[in-house]
C-alpha positions as CSV (number, residue, x, y, z in Angstrom):
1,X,3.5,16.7,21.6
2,X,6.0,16.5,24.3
3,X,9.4,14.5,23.7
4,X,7.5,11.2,25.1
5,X,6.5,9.9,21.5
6,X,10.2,11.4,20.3
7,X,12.0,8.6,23.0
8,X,9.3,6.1,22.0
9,X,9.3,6.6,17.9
10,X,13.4,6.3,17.9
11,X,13.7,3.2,20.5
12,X,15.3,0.6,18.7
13,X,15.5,-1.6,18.1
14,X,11.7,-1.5,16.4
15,X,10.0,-1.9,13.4
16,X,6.9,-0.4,12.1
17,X,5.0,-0.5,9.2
18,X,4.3,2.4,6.6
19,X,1.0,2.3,4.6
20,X,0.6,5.1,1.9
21,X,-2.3,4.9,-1.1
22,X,-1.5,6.3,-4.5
23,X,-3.8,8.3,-6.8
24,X,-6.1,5.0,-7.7
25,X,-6.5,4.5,-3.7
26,X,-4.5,1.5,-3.9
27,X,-3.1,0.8,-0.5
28,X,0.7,-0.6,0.4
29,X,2.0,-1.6,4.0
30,X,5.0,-2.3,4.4
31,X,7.6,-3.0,7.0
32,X,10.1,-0.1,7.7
33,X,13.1,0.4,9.9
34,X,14.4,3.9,9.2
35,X,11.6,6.3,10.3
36,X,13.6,8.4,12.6
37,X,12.0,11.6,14.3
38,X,14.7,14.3,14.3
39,X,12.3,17.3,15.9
40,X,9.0,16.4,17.8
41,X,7.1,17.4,14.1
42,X,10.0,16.1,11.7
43,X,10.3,12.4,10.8
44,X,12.7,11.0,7.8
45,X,12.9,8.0,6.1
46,X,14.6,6.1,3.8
47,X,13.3,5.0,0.8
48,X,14.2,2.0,-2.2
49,X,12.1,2.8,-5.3
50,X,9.4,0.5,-4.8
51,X,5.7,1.0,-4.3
52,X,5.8,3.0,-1.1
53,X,7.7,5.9,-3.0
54,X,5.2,5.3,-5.9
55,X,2.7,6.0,-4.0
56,X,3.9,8.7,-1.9
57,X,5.1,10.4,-5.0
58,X,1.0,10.7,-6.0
59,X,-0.1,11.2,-2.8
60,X,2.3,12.8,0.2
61,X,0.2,10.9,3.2
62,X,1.3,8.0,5.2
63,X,0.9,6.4,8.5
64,X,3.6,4.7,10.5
65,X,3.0,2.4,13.1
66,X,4.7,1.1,15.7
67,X,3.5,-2.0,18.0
68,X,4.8,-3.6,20.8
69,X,3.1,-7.6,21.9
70,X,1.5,-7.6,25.6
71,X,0.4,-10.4,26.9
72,X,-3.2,-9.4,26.0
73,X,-4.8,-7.4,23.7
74,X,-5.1,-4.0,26.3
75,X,-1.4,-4.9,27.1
76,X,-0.1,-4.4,23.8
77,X,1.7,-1.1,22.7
78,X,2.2,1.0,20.2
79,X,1.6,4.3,18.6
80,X,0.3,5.4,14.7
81,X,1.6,8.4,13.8
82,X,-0.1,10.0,10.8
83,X,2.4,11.9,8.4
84,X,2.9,14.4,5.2
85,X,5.2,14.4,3.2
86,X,7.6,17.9,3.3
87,X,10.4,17.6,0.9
88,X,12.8,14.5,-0.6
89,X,16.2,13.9,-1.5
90,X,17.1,11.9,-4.1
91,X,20.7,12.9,-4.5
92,X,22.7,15.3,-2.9
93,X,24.9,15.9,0.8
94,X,21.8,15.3,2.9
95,X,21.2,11.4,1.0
96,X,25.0,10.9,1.4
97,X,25.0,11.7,4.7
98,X,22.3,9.8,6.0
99,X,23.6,6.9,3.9
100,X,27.1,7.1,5.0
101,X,25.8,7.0,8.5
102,X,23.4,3.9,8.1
103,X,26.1,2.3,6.6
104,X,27.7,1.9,9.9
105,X,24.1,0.1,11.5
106,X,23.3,-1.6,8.7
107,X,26.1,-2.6,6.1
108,X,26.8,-1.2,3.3
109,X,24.8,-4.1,0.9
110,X,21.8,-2.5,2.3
111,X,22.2,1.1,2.4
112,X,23.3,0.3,-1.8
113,X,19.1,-0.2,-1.8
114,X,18.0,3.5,-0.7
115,X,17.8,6.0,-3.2
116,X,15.7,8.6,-1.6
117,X,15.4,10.7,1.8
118,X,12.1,11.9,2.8
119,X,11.0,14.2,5.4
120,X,7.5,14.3,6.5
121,X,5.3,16.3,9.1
122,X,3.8,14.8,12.0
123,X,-0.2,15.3,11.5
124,X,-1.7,13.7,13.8
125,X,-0.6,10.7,16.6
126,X,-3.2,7.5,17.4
127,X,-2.5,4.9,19.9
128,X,-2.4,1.7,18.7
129,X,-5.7,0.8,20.2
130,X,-7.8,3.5,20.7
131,X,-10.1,3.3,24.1
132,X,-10.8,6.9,23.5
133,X,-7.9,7.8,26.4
134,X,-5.7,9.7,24.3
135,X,-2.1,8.6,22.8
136,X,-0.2,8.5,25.9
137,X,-2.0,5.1,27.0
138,X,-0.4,3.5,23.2
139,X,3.3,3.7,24.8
C-alpha cells in the first residue's frame, strides 16, 4: 500500500461505516467518524460501549468503508478496508490523549461517550465496487 489510501482514509470530512459480527455471527453496521490511519497498516478508532465493541471484543474483525456519491453507479467512490483488531485502551495516557484531542473537533459532550481506543491492522483493502481493476479505481 502506498500513502494514496492513507490521504484518502483521513480526508475529512467523511464518514464510513464499521460492520463487525460477534461469536453468534450476528452482524452490526454502523456509522463511524473516528477511524484515523496513523501508519499505512495502523488504523484507530474510538469506541462507546455499544454493540460494535461487543462484538469486536468476541471477534477482532471488522470492515470500514468509506463511499463517496457519483453521479452514477461507476462514478461513485469509495474504499473497504478490511481490519483486525491489535490492541485496546480502555483507560490510560493513550485514551486521554486521543480524547483530549477530539475534544477540540468535536466538543467535549461527545468525546464524554468514548470509552475505548482500538488499534487495528489493515488486512486487506477493496474498492467500493469491485470491476476486478484493483483498489486504486475505488478513490
Amino acid at each position: 500500500m502506498d500513502g494514496k489510501l492513507m490521504e484518502y482514509f483521513n480526508r475529512q470530512p467523511r464518514l464510513g461505516v464499521i460492520s463487525t459480527s460477534g461469536r453468534d455471527g450476528r452482524v452490526d453496521c454502523a456509522v463511524y467518524g473516528s477511524p484515523q490511519m496513523i501508519d499505512e497498516k495502523t488504523v484507530m478508532v474510538a469506541f462507546a460501549r455499544g454493540r460494535t465493541w461487543a462484538n469486536l471484543q468476541e471477534n477482532p474483525h471488522a470492515v470500514y468503508m468509506i463511499m463517496e456519491p457519483g453521479q452514477g453507479l461507476q462514478d461513485w467512490k469509495g474504499v473497504r478496508v478490511y481490519l483486525r483488531m491489535l490492541e485496546h485502551f480502555e483507560t490510560g495516557p493513550r485514551l486521554e490523549g486521543y480524547k483530549r484531542e477530539a475534544a477540540k473537533i468535536v466538543g467535549k459532550e461527545a468525546v464524554e461517550m468514548i470509552s475505548v481506543l482500538a488499534t487495528f491492522e489493515v488486512e486487506e483493502v477493496r474498492p467500493l465496487i469491485d470491476f476486478g481493476q484493483g483498489w486504486e479505481r475505488g478513490i
